[in-house]
C-alpha positions in Angstrom: -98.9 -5.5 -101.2 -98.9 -7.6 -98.1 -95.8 -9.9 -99.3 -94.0 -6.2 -100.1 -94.7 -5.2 -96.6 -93.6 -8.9 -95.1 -90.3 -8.2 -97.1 -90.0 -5.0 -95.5 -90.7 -6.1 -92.0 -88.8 -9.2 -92.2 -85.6 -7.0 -93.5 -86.1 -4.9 -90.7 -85.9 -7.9 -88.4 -83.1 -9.3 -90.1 -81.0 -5.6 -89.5 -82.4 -5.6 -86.2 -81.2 -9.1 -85.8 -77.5 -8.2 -87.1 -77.5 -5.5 -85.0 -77.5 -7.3 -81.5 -75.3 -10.1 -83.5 -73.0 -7.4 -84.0 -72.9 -5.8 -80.4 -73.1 -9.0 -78.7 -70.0 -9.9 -80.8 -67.6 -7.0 -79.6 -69.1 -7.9 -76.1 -67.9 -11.3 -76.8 -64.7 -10.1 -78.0 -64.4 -7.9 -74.6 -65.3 -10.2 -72.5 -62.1 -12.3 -74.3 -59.9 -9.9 -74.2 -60.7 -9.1 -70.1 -60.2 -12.8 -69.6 -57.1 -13.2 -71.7 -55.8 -9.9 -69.2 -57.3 -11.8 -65.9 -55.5 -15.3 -67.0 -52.3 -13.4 -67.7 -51.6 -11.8 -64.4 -53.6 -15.1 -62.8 -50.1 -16.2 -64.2 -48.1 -13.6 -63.4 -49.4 -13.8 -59.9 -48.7 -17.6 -59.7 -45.2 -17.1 -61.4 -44.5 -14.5 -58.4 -45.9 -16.9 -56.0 -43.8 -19.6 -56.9 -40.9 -17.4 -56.7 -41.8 -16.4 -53.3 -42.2 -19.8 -52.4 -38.7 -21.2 -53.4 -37.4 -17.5 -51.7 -38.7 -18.6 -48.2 -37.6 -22.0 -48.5 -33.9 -20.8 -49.5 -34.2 -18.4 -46.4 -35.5 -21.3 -44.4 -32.3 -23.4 -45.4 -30.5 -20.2 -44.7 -31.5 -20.0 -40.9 -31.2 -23.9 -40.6 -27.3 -23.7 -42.1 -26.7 -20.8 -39.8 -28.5 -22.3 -36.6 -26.5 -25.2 -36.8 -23.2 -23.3 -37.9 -23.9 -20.8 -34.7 -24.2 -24.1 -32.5 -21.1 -25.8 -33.9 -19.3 -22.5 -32.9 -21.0 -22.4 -29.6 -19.8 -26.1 -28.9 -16.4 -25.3 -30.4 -15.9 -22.1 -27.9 -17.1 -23.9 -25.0 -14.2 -26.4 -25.2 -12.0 -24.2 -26.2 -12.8 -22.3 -22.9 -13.1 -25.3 -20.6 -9.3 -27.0 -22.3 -8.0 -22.9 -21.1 -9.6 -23.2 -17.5 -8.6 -27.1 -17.0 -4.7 -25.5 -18.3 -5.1 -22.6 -16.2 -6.0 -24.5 -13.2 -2.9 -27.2 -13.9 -1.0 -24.2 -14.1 -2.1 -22.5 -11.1 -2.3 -25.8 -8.9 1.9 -26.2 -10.0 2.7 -22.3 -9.1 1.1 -22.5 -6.1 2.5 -26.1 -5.3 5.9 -24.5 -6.0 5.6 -21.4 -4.0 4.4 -23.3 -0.8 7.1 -25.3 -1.2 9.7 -21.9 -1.8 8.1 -20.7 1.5 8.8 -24.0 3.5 11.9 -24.1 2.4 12.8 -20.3 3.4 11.0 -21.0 6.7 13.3 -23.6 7.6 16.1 -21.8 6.4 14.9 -18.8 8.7 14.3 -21.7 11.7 18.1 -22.6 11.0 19.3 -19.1 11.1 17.5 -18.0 14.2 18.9 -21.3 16.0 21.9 -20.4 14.8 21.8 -16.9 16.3 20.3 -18.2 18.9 23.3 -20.5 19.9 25.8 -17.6 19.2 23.9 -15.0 21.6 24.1 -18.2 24.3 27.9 -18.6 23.0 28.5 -14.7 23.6 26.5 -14.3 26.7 28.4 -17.2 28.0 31.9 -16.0 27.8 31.2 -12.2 28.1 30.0 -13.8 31.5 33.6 -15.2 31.6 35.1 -12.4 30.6 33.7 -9.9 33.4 34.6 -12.5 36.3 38.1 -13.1 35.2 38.3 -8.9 34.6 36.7 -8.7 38.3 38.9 -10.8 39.7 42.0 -9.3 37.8 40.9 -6.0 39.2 40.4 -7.1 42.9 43.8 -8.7 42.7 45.7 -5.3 41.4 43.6 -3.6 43.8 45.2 -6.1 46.6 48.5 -5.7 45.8 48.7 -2.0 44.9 46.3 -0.4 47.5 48.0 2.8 47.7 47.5 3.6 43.6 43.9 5.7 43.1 41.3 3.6 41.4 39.9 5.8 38.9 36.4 4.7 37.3 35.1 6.2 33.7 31.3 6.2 33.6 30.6 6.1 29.7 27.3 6.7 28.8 26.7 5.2 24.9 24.6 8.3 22.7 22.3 7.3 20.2 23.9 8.6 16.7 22.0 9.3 14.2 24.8 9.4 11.2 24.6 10.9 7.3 27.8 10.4 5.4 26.8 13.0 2.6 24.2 15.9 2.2 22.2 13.8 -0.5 22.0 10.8 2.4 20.4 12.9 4.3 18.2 14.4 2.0 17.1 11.1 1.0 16.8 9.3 4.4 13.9 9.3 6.9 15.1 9.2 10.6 13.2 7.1 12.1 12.8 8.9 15.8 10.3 6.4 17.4 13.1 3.9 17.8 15.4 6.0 18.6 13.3 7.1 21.4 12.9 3.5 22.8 16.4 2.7 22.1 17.3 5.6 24.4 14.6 4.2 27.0 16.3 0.7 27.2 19.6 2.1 26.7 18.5 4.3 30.5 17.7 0.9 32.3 20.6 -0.7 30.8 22.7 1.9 31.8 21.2 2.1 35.5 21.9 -1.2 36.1 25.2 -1.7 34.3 27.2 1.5 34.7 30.2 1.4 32.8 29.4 0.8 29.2 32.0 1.1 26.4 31.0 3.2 23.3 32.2 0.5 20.6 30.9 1.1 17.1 31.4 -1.8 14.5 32.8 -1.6 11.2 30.1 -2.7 9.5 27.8 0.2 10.5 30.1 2.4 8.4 29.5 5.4 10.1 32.2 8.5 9.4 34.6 9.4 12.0 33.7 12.4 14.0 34.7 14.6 16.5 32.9 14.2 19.7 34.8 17.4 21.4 34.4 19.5 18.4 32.2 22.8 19.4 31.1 25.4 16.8 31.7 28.6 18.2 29.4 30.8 16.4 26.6 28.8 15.9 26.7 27.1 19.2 23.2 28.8 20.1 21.7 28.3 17.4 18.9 25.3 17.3 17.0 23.3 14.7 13.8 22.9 16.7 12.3 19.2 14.8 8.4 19.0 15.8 6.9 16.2 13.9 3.1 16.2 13.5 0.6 18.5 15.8 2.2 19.0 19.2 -0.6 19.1 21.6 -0.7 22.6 23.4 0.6 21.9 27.0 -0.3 24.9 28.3 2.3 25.6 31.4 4.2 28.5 33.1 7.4 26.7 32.1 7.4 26.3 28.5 10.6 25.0 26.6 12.5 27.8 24.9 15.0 27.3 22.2 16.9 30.9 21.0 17.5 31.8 17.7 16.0 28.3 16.4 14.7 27.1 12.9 11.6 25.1 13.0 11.1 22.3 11.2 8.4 19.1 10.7 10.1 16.7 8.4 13.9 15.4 8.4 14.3 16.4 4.2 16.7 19.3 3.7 20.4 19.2 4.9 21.3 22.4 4.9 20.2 23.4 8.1 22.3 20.7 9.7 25.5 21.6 7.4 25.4 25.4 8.0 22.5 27.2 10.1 22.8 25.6 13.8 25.1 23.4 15.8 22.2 22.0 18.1 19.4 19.4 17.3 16.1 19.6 19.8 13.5 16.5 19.1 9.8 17.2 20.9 7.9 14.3 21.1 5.0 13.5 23.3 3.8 10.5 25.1 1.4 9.1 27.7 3.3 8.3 30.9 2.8 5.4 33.7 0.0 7.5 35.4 -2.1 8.5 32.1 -0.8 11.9 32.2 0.5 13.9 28.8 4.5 14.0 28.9 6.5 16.2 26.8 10.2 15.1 25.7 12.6 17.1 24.7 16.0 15.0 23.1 18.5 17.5 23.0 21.4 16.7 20.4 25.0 18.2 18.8 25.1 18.2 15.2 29.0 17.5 14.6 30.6 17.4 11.0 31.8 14.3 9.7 35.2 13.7 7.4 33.0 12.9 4.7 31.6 16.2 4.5 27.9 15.6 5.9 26.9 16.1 9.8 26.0 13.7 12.8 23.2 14.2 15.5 24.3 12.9 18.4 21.6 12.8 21.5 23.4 13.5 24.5 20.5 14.8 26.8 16.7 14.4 27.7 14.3 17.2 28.8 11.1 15.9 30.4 8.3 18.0 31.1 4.7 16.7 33.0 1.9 17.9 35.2 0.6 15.8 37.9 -2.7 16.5 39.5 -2.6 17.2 43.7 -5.5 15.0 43.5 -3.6 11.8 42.0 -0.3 12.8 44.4 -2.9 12.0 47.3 -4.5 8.9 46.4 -0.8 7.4 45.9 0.2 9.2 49.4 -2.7 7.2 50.8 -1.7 3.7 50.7 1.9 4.2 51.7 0.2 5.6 54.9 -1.9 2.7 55.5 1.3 0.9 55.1 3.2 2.4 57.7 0.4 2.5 59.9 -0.1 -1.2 59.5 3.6 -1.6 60.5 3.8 0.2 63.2 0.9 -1.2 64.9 
């Protein structure tokens, strides 16, 4: 009885035994299979690694091929930039060389010219000099030998002309009024101190033949009144009236000259000797030329001025210390 119940116990052990062999078994085989899963992406994650690896160093080589590229460029650029600027300057030094020479060489050219001029205006002045003291003593020989025969003496005063040889001329041209204005100035000395003058017009002004007498019956009173700019209000009891008058400001538009008037005013407006405001007025006749366009001719100047009483005394005063002076 006791070695049935040792058998009994002792297969009990023994199923007990295969029991934990058994489970400790599948843990063994678990435990395999988790490390076979753990050494496979231990490889997998190497495999990646590597690959990552030999990716940066590819990108590495990358940048370094590109660096260098990107400075071979850069050096390439800058030379080609500083050969450009070295040309440019050649080229610039030679132009510039070439011009100042160009301008030295018109200068002189000028120099010659004006010398040349120069010597001609001496040449003329020279034997117009000639010319008016044979003429003056010419004339004081006839006048010695024919004393009973009336001298007569033409006092020619030379207009300023202001020509259009067509209506598109005119239209197109600018009269430039300012010089006439001084011409007709210095023309006034001239003329007061040499007072026969000959109205000779040259050939090479080309200006169309015109009738100095000619008069225009119907339009005689009728004026183109030319104010240029803001006229400052003078504010007089005399103020310049021009009848049945068309005003204009700018010198563009024929017509008025070819058809409306047969008179030409100019105001213009200056600063006399004494600081005072002094208002011009150049009257003109606008005569029709063979070619079919007109001609101002300025035959007559308007002046109009206010001078203070007080200024009229302090220039009366010093010619009365003069004479005061003198007669003590």
């Amino acid at each position: 009885m006791s070695l049935k119940k040792e058998n009994t116990s002792l297969r009990t052990c023994n199923d007990q035994q295969k029991k934990t062999i058994s489970s400790l078994e599948e843990l063994v085989y678990k435990l395999d299979n988790q490390i076979d899963s753990l050494l496979h992406k231990l490889n997998n994650a190497n495999d990646a690694l590597r690959s990552m690896q030999q990716e940066v160093r590819n990108r590495d080589k990358q940048l370094k091929q590109y660096a260098t590229d990107k400075q071979k460029i850069i050096q390439k650029c800058s030379n080609k930039i500083q050969a450009e600027t070295d040309r440019m300057a050649k080229e610039l030094e030679t132009k510039l060389q070439e011009q100042r020479e160009q301008l030295e060489s018109h200068i002189k050219k000028k120099d010659q010219k004006l010398k040349l001029v120069k010597q001609i205006l001496l040449n003329n002045d020279n034997t117009m000099s000639d010319d008016a003291t044979i003429t003056a003593q010419s004339d004081s020989n006839s006048n010695t030998e024919r004393p009973e025969e009336p001298v007569s003496t033409t006092f020619v005063k030379k207009p300023f002309v202001v020509a259009t040889t067509d209506p598109q001329a005119l239209s197109t041209s600018t009269i430039v009024l300012t010089d006439a204005i001084a011409k007709s100035d210095s023309e006034a000395t001239k003329n007061a101190s040499d007072p026969v003058e000959l109205c000779r017009l040259s050939r090479r002004d080309k200006i169309p033949v015109v009738n100095l007498r000619y008069q225009q019956s119907r339009n005689s009173s009728k004026w183109i009144d030319h104010r240029p700019g803001q006229m400052v209000p003078i504010g007089t009891i005399f103020q310049p009236q021009t009848p049945s008058k068309h005003s204009i400001t700018k010198l563009t538009n024929p017509k008025p000259f070819m058809t409306r008037s047969a008179r030409y005013c100019l105001y213009a407006q200056e600063q006399d000797t004494d600081g005072e405001l002094e208002t011009k007025l150049y009257k003109a006749d606008v005569l029709p030329t063979c070619s079919g366009g007109a001609q101002v001719v300025f035959n007559d100047i308007e002046c109009l001025k206010q001078v203070s009483p007080a200024r009229q005394k302090q220039h009366s005063k010093p010619v009365n210390a003069e004479s005061s002076s003198a007669n003590l």
